[in-house]
C-alpha positions in Angstrom: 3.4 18.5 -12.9 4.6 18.4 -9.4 3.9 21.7 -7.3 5.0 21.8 -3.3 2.8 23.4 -0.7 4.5 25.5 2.4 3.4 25.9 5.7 3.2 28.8 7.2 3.7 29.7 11.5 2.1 33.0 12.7 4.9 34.7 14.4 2.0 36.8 16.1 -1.6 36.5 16.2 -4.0 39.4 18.4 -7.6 38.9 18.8 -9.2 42.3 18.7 -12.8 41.2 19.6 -15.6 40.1 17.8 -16.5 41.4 14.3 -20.8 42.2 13.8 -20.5 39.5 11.2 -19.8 37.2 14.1 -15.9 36.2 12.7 -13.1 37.9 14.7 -10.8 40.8 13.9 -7.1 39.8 13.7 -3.4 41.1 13.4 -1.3 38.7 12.4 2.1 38.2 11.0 2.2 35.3 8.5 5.8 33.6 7.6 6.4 30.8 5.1 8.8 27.9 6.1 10.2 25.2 4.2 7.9 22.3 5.3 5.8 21.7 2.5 3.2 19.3 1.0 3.3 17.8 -2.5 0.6 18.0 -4.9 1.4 15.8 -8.4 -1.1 17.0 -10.9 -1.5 14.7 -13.9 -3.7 14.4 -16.7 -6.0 11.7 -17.0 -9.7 10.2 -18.4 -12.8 10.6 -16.2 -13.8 12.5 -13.3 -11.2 14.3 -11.2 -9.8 12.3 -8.6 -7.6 13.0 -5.5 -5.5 10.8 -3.4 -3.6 11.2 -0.4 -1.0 9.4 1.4 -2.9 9.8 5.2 -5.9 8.0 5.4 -7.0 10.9 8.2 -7.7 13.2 5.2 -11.0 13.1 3.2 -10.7 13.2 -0.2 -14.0 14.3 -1.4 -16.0 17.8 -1.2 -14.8 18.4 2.2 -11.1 18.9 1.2 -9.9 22.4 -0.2 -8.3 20.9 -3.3 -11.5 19.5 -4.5 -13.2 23.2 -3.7 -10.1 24.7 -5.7 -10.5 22.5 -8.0 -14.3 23.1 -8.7 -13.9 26.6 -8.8 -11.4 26.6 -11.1 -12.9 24.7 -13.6 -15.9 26.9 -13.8 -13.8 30.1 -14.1 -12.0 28.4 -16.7 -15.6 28.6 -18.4 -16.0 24.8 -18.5 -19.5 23.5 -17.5 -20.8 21.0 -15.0 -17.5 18.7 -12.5 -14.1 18.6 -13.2 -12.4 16.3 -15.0 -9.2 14.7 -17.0 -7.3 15.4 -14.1 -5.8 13.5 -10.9 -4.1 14.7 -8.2 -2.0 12.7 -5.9 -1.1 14.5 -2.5 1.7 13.7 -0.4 0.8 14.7 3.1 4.0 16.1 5.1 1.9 19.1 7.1 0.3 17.9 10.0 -3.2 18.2 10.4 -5.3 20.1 13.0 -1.7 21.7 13.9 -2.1 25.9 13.1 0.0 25.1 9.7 -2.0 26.1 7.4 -1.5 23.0 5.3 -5.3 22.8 3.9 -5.1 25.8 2.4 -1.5 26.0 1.3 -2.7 22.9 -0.9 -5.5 25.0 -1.8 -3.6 27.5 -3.5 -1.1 24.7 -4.8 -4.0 23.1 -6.6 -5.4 26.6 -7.8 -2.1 27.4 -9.0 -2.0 24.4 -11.0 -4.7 24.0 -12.7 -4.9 27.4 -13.6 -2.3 26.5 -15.8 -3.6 23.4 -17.0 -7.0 25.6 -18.1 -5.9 28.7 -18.8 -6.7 30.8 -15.6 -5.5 34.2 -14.9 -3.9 35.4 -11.8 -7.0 37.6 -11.1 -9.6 35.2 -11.7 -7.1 32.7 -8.9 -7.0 35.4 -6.6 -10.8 36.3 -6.7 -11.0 32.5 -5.4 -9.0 32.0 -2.7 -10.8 33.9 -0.2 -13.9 31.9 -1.0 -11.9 29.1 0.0 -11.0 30.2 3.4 -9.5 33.0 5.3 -5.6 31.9 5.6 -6.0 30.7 1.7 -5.1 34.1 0.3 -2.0 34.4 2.4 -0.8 31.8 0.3 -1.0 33.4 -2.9 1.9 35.6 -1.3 3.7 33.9 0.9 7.1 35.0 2.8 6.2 37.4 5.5 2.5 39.0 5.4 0.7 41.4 7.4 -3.2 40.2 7.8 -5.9 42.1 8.7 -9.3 41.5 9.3 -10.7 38.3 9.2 -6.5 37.4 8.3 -7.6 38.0 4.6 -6.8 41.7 4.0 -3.1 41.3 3.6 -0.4 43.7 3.8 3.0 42.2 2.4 5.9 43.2 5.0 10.3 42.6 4.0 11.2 39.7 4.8 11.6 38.6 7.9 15.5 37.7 8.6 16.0 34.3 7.6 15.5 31.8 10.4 16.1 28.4 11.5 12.6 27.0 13.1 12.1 23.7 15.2 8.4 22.4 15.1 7.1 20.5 18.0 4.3 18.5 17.0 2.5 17.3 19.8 0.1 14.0 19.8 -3.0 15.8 19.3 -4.3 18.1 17.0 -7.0 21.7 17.7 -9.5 22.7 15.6 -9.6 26.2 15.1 -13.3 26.2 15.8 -12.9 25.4 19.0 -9.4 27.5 19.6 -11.7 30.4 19.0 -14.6 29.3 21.0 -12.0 28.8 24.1 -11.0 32.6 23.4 -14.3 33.7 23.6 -15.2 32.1 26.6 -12.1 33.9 28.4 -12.7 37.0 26.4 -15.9 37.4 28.0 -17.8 38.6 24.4 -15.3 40.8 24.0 -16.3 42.9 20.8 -14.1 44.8 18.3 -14.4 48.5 17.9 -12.9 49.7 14.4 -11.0 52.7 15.9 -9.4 50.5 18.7 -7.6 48.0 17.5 -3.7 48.5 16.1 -2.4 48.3 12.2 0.3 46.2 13.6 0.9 43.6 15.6 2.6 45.5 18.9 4.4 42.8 20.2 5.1 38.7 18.6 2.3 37.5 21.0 -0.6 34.7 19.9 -3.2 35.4 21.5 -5.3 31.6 21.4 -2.2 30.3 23.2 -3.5 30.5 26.7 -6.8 29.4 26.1 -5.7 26.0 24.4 -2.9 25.6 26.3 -5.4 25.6 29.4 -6.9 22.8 27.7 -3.7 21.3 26.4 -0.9 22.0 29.3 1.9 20.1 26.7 1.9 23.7 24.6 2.4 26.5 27.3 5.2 23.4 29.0 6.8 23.0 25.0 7.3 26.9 24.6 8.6 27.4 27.9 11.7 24.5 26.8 12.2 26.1 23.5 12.8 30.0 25.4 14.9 27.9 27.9 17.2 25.6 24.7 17.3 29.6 23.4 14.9 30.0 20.7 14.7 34.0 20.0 10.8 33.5 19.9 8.6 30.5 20.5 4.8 30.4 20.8 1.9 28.3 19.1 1.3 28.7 15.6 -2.5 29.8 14.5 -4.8 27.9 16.4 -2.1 25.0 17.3 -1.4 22.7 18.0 1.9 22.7 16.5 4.4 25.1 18.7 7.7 26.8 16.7 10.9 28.4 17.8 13.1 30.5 16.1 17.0 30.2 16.2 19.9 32.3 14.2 22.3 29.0 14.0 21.4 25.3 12.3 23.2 23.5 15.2 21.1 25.7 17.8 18.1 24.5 16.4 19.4 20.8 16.1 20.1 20.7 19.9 17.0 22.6 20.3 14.8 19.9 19.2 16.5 16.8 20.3 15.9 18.1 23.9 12.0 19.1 23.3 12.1 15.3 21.5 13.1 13.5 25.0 10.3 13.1 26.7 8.4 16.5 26.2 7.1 16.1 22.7 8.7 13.2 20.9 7.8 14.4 17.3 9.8 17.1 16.0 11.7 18.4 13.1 13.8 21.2 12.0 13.1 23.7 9.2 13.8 27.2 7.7 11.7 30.3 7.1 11.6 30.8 3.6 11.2 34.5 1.9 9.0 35.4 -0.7 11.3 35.1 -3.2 11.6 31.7 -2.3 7.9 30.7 -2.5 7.3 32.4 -5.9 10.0 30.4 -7.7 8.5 27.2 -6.6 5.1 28.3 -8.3 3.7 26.6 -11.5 3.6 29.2 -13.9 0.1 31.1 -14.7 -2.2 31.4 -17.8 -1.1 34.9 -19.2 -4.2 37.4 -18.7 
């Protein structure tokens, strides 16, 4: 079984403040594109095993597919570690670049084997969010509302179909530290419940200042795309990837190819994709 995995840009991401739990409140608008990861799932004797095509990636407990995978095979019913099953990943989604390729391939792999052991959608979706906050966005997919931590999500129509150029710059941000820079310019801002908006006001991310003061390429990157004509540019997530949004193909073409000389010399063209889209590429489920 081959499955892909779809990356996702946050067309807008506030930071309301600091949660009592210590995470932070969040707005922000989710939106599938068409760069993807791919997952081959096959059967096999012995302990489960994953691979991956970058060497940068650790294959063992530390990476969300082996956490999928665990926690699918117990709600399958099985007992003790996985097994009779290999997964060989094919790494297109950059790391450490506000994609959300980790847990895309979370819910790839979840999606999978749920079908391999006879998972329902419900017992899936009661494990993503143990998995991570963006993982349950990608049980939707296609344009999402998230609230709270990110994880409370409120699916939106689609948002118009759009071609995106990706700047990748040479360096990746953890989100750890994307959120410790905001709270060293926020001050210890904290969240009040009553204050902060259902809806993003305004396609603005909010970690972009922050890392771009510690990464000057990003806040130099967004300004080319608005100036090539993107209808929106900004970071995605925590970065550091940065994305720009353009009605024509040959736009976005001409887009990149100037952002590529000299500025930021890997990028690539893609599309948004709609929900539609990402639910026909899913492996299908164990019936309830």
């Amino acid at each position: 079984m081959r499955v892909r995995a779809f990356a996702k840009i946050n067309l807008s991401l506030r930071v309301l403040g600091t949660r009592p739990d210590g995470f932070h409140e969040l707005r922000t608008l989710f939106q599938s594109i068409a760069l993807h990861d791919t997952l081959t799932i096959r059967r096999r004797r012995g302990a489960f095993q994953l691979t991956c095509d970058d060497p940068q990636l650790p294959v063992d407990g530390r990476n969300l597919i082996v956490r999928a995978a665990r926690a699918a095979w117990k709600a399958s019913g099985r007992r003790g570690s996985p097994r009779d099953v290999r997964i060989d990943l094919v790494k297109r989604i950059p790391l450490e670049a506000g994609l959300g390729g980790g847990s895309s391939d979370a819910v790839a792999a979840l999606r999978a084997l749920g079908r391999l052991w006879r998972v329902d959608e419900a017992r899936l979706r009661a494990i993503a969010p143990t998995l991570g906050a963006d993982v349950p966005y990608f049980m939707e997919g296609g344009t999402v509302l998230g609230r709270e931590r990110g994880d409370v999500l409120v699916p939106q129509p689609d948002h118009p179909s759009a071609w995106v150029v990706l700047a990748l710059p040479d360096f990746g941000v953890s989100t750890r530290d994307a959120y410790a820079w905001w709270d060293a310019s926020a001050s210890g801002k904290q969240y009040v419940a009553s204050a902060g908006p259902r809806l993003p006001l305004a396609y603005v991310n909010d970690l972009q200042r922050p890392v771009a003061k510690r990464h000057p390429a990003i806040a130099r990157i967004v300004t080319a795309l608005r100036r090539a004509g993107a209808a929106h540019a900004a970071m995605s997530g925590s970065g550091s990837a940065v994305f720009g949004l353009f009605a024509d193909k040959s736009d976005a073409t001409r887009a990149a190819r100037a952002i590529s000389d000299g500025l930021c010399p890997r990028t690539l063209v893609t599309r948004t994709l709609s929900r539609a889209a990402c639910r026909r590429a899913r492996p299908g489920l164990a019936a309830k």
